[in-house]
PyMOL Python script that loads the backbone (N, CA, C, O; Angstrom):
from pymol import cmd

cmd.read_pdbstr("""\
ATOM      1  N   UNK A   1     -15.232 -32.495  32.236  1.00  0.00           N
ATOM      2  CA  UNK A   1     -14.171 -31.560  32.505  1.00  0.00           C
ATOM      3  C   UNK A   1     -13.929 -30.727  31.244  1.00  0.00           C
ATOM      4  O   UNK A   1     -13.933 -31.112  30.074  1.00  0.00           O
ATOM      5  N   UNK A   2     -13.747 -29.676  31.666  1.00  0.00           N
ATOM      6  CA  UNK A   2     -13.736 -28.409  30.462  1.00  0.00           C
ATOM      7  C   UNK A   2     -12.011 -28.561  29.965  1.00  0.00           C
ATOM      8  O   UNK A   2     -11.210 -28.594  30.899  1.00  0.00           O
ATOM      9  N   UNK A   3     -11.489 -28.645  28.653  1.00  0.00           N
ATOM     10  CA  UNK A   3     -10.377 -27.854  28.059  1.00  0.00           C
ATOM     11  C   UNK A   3      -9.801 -26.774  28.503  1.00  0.00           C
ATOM     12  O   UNK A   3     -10.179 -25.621  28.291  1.00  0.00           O
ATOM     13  N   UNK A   4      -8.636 -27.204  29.290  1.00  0.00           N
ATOM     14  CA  UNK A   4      -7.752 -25.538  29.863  1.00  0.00           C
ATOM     15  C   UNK A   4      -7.628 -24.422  28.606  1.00  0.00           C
ATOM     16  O   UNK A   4      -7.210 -24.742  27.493  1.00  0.00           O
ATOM     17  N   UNK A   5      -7.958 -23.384  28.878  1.00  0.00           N
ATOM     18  CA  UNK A   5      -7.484 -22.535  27.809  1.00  0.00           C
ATOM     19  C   UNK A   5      -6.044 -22.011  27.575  1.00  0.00           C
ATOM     20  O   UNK A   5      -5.284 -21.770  28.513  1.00  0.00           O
ATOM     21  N   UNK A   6      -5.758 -21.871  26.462  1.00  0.00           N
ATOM     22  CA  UNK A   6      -4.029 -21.417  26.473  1.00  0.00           C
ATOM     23  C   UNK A   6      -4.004 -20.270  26.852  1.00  0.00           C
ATOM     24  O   UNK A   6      -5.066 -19.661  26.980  1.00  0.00           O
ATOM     25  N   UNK A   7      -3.217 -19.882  27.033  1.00  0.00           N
ATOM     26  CA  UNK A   7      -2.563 -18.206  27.304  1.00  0.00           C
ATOM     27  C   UNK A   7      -1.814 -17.798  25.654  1.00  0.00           C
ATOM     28  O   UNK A   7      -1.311 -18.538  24.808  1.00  0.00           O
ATOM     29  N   UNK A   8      -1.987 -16.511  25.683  1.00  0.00           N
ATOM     30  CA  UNK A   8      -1.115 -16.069  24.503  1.00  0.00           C
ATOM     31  C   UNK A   8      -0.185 -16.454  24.222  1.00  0.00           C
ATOM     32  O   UNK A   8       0.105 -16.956  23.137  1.00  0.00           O
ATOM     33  N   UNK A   9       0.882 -16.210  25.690  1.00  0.00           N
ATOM     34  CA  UNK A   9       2.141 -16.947  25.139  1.00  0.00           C
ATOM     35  C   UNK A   9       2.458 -18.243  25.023  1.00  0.00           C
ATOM     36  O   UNK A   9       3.634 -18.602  25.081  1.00  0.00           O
ATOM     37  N   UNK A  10       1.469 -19.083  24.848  1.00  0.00           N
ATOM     38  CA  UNK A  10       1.656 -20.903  25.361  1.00  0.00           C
ATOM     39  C   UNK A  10       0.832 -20.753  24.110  1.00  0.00           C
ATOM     40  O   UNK A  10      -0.021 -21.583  24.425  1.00  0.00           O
ATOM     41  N   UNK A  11       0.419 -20.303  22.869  1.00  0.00           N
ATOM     42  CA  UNK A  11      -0.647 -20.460  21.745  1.00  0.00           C
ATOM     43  C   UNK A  11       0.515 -21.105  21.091  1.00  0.00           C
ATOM     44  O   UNK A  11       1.694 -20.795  21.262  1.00  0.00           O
ATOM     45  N   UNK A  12      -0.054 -22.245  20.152  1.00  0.00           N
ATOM     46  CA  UNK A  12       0.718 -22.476  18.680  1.00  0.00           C
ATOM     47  C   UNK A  12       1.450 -21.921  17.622  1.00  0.00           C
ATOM     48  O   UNK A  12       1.039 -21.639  16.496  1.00  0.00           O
ATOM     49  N   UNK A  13       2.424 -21.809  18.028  1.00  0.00           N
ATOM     50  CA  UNK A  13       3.376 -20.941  17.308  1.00  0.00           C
ATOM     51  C   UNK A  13       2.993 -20.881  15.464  1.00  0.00           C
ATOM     52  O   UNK A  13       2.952 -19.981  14.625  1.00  0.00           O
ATOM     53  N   UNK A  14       2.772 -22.305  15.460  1.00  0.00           N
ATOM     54  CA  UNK A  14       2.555 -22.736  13.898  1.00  0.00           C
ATOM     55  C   UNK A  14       1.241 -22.371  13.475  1.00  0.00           C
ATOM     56  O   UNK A  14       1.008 -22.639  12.296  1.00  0.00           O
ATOM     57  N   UNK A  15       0.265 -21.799  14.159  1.00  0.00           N
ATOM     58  CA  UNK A  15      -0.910 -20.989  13.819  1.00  0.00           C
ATOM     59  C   UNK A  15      -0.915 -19.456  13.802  1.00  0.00           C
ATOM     60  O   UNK A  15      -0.951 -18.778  14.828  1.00  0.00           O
ATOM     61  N   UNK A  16      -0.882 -19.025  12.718  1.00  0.00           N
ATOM     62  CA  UNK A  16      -0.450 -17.565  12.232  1.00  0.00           C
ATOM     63  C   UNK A  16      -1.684 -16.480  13.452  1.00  0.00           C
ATOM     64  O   UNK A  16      -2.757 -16.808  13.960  1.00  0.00           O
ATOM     65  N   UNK A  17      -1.058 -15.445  13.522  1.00  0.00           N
ATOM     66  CA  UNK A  17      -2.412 -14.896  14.712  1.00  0.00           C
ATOM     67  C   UNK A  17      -2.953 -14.080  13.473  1.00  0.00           C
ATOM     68  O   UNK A  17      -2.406 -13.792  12.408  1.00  0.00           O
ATOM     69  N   UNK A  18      -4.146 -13.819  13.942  1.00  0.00           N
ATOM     70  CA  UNK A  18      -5.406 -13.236  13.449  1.00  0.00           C
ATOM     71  C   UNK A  18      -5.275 -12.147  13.400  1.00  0.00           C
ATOM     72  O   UNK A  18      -5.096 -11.546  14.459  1.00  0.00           O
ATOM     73  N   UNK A  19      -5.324 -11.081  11.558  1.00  0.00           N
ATOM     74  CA  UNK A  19      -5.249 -10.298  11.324  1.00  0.00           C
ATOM     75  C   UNK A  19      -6.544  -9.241  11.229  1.00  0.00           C
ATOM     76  O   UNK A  19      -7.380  -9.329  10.330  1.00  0.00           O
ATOM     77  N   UNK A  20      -6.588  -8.269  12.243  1.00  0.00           N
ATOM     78  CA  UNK A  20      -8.243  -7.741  12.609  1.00  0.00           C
ATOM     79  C   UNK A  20      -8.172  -6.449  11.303  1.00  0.00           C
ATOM     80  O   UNK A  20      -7.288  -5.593  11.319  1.00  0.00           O
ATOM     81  N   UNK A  21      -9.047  -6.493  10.429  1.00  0.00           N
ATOM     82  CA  UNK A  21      -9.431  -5.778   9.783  1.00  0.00           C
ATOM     83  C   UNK A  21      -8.976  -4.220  10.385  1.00  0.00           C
ATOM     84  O   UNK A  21      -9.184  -4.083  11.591  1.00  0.00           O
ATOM     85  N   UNK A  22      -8.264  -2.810   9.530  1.00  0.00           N
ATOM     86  CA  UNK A  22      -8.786  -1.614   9.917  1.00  0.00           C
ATOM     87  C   UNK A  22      -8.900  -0.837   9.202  1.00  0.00           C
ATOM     88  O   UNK A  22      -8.319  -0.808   8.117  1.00  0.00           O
ATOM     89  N   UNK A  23      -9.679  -0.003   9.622  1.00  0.00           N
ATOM     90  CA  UNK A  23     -10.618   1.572   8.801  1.00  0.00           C
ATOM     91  C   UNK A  23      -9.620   2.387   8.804  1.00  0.00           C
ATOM     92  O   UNK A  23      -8.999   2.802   9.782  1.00  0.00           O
ATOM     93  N   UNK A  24      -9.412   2.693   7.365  1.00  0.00           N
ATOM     94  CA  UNK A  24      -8.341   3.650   7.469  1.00  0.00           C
ATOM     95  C   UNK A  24      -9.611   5.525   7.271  1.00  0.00           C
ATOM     96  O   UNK A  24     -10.807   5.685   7.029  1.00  0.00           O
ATOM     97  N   UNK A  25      -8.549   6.411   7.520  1.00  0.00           N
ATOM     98  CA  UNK A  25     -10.042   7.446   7.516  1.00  0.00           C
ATOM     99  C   UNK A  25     -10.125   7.682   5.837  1.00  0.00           C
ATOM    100  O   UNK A  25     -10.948   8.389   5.255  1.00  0.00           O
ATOM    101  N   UNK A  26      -9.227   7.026   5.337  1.00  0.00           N
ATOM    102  CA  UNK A  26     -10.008   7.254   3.585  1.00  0.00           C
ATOM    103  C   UNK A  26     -11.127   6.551   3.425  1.00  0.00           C
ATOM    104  O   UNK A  26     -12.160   6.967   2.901  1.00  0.00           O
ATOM    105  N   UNK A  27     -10.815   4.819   4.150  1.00  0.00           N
ATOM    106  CA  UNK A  27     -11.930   3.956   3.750  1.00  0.00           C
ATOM    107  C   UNK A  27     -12.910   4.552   4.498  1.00  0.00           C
ATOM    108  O   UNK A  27     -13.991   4.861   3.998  1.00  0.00           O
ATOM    109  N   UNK A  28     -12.691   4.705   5.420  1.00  0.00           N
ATOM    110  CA  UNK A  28     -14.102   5.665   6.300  1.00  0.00           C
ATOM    111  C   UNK A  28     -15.012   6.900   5.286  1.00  0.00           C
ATOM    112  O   UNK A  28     -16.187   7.261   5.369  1.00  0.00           O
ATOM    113  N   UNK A  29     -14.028   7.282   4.445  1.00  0.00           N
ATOM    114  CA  UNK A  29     -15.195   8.450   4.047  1.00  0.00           C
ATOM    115  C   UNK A  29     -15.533   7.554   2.817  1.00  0.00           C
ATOM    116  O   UNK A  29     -16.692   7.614   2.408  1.00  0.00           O
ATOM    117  N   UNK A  30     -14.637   6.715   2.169  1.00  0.00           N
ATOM    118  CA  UNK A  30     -15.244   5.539   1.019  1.00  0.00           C
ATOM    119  C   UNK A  30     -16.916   5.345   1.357  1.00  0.00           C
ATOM    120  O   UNK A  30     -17.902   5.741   0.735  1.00  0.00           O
ATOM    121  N   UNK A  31     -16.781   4.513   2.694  1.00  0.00           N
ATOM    122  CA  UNK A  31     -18.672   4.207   2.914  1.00  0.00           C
ATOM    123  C   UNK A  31     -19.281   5.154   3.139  1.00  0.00           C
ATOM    124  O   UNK A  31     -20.489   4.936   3.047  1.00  0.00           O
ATOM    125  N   UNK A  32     -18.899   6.683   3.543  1.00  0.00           N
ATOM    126  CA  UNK A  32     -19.697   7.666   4.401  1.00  0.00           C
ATOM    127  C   UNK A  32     -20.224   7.718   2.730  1.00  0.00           C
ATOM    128  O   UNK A  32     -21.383   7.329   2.579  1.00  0.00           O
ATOM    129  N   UNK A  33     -19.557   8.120   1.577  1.00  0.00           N
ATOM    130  CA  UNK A  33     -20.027   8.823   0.551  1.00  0.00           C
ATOM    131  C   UNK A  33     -20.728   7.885  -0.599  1.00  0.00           C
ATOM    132  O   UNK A  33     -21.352   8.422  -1.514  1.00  0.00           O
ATOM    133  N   UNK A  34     -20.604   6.534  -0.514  1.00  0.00           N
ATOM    134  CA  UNK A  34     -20.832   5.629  -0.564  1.00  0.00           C
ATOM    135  C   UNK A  34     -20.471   3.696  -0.566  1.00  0.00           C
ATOM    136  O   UNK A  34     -19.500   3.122  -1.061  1.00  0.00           O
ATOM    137  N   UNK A  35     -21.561   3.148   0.117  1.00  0.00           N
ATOM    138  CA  UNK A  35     -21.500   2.053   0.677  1.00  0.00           C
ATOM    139  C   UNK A  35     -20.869   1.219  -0.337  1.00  0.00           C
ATOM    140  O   UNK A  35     -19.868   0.703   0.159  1.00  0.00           O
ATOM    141  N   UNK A  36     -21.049   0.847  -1.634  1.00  0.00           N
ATOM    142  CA  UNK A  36     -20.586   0.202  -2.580  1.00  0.00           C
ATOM    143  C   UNK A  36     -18.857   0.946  -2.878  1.00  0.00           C
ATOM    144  O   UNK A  36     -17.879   0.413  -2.353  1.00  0.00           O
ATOM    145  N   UNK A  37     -18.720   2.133  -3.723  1.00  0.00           N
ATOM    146  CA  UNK A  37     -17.801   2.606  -3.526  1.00  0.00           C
ATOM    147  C   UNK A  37     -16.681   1.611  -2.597  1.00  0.00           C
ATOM    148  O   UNK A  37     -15.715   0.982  -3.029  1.00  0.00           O
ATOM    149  N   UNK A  38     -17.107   1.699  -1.395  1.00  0.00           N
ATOM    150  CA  UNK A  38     -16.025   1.124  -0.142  1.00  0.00           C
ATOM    151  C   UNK A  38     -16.028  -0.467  -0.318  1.00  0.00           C
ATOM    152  O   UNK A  38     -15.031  -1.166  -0.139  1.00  0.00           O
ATOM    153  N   UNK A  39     -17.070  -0.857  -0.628  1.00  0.00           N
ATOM    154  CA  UNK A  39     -16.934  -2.323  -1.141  1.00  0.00           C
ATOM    155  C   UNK A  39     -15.696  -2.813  -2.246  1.00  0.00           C
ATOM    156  O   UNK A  39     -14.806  -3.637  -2.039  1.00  0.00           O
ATOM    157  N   UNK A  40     -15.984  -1.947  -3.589  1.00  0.00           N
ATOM    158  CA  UNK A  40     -15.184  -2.074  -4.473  1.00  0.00           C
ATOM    159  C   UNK A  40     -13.703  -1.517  -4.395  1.00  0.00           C
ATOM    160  O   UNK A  40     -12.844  -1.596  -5.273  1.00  0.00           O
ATOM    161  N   UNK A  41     -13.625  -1.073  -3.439  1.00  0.00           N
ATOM    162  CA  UNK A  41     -11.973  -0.549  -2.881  1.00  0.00           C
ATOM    163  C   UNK A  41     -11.259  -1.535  -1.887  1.00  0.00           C
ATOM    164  O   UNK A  41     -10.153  -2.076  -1.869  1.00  0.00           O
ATOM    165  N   UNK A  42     -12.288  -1.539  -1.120  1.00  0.00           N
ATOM    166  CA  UNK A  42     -11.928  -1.912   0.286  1.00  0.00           C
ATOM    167  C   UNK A  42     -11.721  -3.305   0.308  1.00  0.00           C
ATOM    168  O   UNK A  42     -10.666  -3.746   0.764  1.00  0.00           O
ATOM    169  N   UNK A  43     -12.514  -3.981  -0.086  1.00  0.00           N
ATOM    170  CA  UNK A  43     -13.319  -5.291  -0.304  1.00  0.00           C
ATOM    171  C   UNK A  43     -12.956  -6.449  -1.312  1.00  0.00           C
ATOM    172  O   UNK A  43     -12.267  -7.441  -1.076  1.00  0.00           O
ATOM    173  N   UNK A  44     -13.548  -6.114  -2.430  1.00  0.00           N
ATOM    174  CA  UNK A  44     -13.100  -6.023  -3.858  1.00  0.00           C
ATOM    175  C   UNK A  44     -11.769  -6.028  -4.482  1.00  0.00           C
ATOM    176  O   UNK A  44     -11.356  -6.814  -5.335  1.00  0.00           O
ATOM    177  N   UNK A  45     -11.133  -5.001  -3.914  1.00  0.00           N
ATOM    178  CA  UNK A  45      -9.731  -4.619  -4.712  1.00  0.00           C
ATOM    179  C   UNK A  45      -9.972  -4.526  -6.028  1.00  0.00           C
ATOM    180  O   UNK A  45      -9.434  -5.280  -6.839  1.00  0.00           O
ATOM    181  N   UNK A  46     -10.922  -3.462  -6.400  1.00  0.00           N
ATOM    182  CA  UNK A  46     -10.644  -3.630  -7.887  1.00  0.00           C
ATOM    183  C   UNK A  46      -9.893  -2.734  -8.455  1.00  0.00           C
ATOM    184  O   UNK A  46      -9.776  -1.651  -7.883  1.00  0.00           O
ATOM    185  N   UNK A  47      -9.221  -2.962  -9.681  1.00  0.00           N
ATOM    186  CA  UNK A  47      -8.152  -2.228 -10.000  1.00  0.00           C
ATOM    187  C   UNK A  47      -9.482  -1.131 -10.386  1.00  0.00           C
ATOM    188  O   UNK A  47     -10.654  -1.278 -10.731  1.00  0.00           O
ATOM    189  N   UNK A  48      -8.444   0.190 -10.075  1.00  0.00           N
ATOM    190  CA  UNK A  48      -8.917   1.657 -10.372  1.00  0.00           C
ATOM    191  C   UNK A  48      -7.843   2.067 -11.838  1.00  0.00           C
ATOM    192  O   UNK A  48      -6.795   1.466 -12.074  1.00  0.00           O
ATOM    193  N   UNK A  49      -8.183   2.764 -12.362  1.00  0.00           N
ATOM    194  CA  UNK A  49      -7.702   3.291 -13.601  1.00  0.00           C
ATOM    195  C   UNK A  49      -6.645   4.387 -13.156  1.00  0.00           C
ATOM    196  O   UNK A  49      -7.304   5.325 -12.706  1.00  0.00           O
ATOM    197  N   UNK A  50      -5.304   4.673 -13.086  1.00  0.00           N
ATOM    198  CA  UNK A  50      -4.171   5.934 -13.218  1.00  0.00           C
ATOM    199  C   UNK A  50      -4.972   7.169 -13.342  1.00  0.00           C
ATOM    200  O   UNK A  50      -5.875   7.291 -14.170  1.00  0.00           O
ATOM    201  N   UNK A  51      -4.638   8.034 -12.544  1.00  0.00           N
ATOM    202  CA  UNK A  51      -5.124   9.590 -13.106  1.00  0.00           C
ATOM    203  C   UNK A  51      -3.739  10.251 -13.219  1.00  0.00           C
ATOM    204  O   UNK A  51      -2.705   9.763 -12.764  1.00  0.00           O
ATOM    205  N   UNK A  52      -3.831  11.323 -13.825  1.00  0.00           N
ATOM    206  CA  UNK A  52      -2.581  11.787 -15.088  1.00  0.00           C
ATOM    207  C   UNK A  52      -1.671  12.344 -13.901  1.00  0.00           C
ATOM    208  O   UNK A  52      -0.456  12.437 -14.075  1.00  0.00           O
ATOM    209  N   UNK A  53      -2.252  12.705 -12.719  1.00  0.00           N
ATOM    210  CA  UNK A  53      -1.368  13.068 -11.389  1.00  0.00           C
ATOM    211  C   UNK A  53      -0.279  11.648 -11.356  1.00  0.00           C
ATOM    212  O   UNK A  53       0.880  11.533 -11.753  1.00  0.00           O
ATOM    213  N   UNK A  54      -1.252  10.624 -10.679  1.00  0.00           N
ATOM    214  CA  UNK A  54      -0.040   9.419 -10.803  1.00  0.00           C
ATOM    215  C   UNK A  54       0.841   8.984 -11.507  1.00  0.00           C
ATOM    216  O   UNK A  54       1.952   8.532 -11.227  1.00  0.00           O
ATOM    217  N   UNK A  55       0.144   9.178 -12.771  1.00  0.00           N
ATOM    218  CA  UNK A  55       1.306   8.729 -14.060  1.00  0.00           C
ATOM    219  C   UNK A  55       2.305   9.432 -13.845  1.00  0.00           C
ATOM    220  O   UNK A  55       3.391   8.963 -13.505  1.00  0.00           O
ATOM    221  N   UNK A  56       1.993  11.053 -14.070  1.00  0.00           N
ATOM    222  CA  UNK A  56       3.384  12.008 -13.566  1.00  0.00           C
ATOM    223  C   UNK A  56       4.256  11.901 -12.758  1.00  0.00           C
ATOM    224  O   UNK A  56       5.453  12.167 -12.861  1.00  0.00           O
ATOM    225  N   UNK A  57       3.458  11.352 -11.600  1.00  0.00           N
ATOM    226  CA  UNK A  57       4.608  10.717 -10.325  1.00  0.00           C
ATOM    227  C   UNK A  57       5.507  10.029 -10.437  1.00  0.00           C
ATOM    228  O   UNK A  57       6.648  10.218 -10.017  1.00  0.00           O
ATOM    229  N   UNK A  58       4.843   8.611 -11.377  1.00  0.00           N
ATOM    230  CA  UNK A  58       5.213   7.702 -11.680  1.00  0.00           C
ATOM    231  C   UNK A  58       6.451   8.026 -12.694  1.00  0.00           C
ATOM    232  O   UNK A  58       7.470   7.411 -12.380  1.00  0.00           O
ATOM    233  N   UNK A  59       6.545   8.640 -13.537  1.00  0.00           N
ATOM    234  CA  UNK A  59       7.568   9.237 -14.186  1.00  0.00           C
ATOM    235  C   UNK A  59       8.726  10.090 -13.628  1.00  0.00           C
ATOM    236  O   UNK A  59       9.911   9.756 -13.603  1.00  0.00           O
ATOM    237  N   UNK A  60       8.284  11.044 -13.262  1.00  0.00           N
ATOM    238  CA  UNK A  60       9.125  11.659 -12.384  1.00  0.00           C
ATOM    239  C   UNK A  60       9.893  10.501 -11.415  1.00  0.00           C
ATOM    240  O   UNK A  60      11.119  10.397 -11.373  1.00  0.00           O
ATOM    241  N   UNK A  61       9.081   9.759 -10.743  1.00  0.00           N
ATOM    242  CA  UNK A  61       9.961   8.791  -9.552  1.00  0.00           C
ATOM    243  C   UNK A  61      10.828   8.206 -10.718  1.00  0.00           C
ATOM    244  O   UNK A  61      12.008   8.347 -10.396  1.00  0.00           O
ATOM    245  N   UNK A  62      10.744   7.751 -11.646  1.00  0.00           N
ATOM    246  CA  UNK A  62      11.890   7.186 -12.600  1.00  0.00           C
ATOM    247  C   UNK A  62      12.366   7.487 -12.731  1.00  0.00           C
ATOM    248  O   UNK A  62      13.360   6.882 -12.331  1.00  0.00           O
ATOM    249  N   UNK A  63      12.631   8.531 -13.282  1.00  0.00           N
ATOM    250  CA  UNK A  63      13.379   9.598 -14.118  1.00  0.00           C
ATOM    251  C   UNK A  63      14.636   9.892 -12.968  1.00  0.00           C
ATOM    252  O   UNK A  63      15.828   9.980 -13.260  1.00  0.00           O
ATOM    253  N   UNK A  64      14.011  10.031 -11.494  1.00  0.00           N
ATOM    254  CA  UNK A  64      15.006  10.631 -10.396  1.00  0.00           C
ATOM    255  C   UNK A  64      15.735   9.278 -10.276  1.00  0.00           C
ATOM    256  O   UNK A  64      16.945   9.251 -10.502  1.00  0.00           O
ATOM    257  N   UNK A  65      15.041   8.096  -9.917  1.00  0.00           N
ATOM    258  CA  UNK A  65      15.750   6.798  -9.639  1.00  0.00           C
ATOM    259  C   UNK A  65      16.559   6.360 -10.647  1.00  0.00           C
ATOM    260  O   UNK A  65      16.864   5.186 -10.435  1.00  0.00           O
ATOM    261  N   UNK A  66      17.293   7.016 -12.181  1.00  0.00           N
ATOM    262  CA  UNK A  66      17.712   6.522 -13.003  1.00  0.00           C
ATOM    263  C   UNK A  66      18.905   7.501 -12.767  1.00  0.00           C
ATOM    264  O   UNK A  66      20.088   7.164 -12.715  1.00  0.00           O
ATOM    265  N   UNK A  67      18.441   8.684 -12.642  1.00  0.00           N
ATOM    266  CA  UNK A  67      19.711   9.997 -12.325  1.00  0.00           C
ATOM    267  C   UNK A  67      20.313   9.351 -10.993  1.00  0.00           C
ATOM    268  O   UNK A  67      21.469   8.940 -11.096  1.00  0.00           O
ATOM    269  N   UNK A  68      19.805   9.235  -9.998  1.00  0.00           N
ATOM    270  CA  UNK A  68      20.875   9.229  -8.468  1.00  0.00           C
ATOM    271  C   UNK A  68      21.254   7.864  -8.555  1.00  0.00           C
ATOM    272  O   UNK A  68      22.113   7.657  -7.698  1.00  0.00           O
ATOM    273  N   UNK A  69      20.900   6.449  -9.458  1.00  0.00           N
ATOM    274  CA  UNK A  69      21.888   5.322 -10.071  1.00  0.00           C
ATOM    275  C   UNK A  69      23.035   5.907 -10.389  1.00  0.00           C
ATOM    276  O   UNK A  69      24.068   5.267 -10.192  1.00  0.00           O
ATOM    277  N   UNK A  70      23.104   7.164 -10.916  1.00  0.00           N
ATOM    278  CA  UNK A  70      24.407   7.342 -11.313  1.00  0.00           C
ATOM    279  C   UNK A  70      25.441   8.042 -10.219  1.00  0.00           C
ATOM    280  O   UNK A  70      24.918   8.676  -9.302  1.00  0.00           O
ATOM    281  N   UNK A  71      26.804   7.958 -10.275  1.00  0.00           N
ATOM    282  CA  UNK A  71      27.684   8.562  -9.634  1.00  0.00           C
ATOM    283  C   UNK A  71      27.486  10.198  -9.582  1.00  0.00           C
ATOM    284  O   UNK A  71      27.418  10.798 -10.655  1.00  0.00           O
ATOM    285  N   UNK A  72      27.398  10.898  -8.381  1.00  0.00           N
ATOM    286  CA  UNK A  72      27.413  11.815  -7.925  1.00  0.00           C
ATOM    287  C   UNK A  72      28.140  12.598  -9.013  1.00  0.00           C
ATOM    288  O   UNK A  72      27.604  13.641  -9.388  1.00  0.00           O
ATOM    289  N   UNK A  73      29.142  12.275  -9.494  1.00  0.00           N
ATOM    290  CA  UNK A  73      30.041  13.615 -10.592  1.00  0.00           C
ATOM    291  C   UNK A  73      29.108  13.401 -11.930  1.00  0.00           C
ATOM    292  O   UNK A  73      29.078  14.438 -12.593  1.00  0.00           O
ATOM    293  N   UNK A  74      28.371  12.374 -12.478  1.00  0.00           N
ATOM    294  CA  UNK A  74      27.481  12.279 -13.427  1.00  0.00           C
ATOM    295  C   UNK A  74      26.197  12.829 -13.550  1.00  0.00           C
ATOM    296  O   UNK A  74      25.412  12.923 -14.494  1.00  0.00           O
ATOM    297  N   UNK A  75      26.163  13.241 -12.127  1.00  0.00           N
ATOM    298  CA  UNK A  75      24.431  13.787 -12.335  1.00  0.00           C
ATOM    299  C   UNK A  75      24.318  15.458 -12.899  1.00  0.00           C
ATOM    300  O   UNK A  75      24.229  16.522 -12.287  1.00  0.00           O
ATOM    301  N   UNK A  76      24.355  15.209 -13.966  1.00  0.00           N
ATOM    302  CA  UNK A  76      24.609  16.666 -14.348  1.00  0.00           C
ATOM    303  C   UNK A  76      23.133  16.817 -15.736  1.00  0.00           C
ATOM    304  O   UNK A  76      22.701  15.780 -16.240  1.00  0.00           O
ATOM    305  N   UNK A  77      22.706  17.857 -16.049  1.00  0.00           N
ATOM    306  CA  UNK A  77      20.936  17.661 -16.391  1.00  0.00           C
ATOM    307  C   UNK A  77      21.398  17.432 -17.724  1.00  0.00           C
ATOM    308  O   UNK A  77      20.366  17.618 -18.370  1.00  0.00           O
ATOM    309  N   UNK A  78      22.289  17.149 -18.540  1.00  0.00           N
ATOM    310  CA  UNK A  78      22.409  16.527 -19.734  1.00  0.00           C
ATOM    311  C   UNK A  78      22.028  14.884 -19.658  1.00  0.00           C
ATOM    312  O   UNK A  78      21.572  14.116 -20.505  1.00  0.00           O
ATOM    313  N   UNK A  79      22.427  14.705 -18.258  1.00  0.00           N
ATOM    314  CA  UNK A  79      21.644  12.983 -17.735  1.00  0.00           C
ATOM    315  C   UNK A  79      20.667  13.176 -17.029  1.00  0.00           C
ATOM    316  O   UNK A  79      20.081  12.281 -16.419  1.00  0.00           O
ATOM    317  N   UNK A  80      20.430  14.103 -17.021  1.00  0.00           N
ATOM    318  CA  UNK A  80      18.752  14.314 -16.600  1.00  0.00           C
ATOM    319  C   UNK A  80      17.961  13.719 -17.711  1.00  0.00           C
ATOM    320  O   UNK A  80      17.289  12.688 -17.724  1.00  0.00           O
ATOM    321  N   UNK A  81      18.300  15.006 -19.072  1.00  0.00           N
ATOM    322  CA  UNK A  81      17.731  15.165 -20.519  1.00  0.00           C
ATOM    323  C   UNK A  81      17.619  13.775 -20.948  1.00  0.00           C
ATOM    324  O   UNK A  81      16.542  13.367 -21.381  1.00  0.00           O
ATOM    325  N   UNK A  82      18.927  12.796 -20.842  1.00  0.00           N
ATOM    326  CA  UNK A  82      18.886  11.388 -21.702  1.00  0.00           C
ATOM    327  C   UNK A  82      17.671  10.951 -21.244  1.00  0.00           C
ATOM    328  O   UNK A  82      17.211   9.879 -21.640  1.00  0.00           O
TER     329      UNK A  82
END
""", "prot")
cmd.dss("prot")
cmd.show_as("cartoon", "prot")
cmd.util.cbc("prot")
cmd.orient("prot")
């Protein structure tokens, strides 16, 4: 006699469900332009090095998240400047 199979909703709660891999269309052009490339991104996770765009971001996002901490009558660009 064969093992009934469960149904989805009768599965083991305490068994996490299965996370299916997906292609995002960056990783898609990762392998189109090359196969390794998409490995070491995709795969891999290897850290990539900042380009001076991000850093800037990265600053700027501070800089704003330190000004709108402050009270609305404080945001004035002398607390920008600090």
């Amino acid at each position: 006699m064969t093992e009934p199979t469960q149904r989805p909703q009768e599965a083991d709660a305490s068994v996490p469900p299965v996370r299916r891999p997906a292609l995002s269309p960056s990783r898609a052009s990762d392998f189109k332009q090359c196969p390794l490339l998409y490995r070491f991104r995709a795969i891999d996770r290897l850290p990539e090095p900042s380009s001076t765009a991000q850093v800037r971001g990265s600053v700027v996002h501070a800089a704003l998240e330190q000004l709108y901490a402050l009270p609305a009558p404080d945001r004035v660009p002398e607390a920008a400047a600090a």
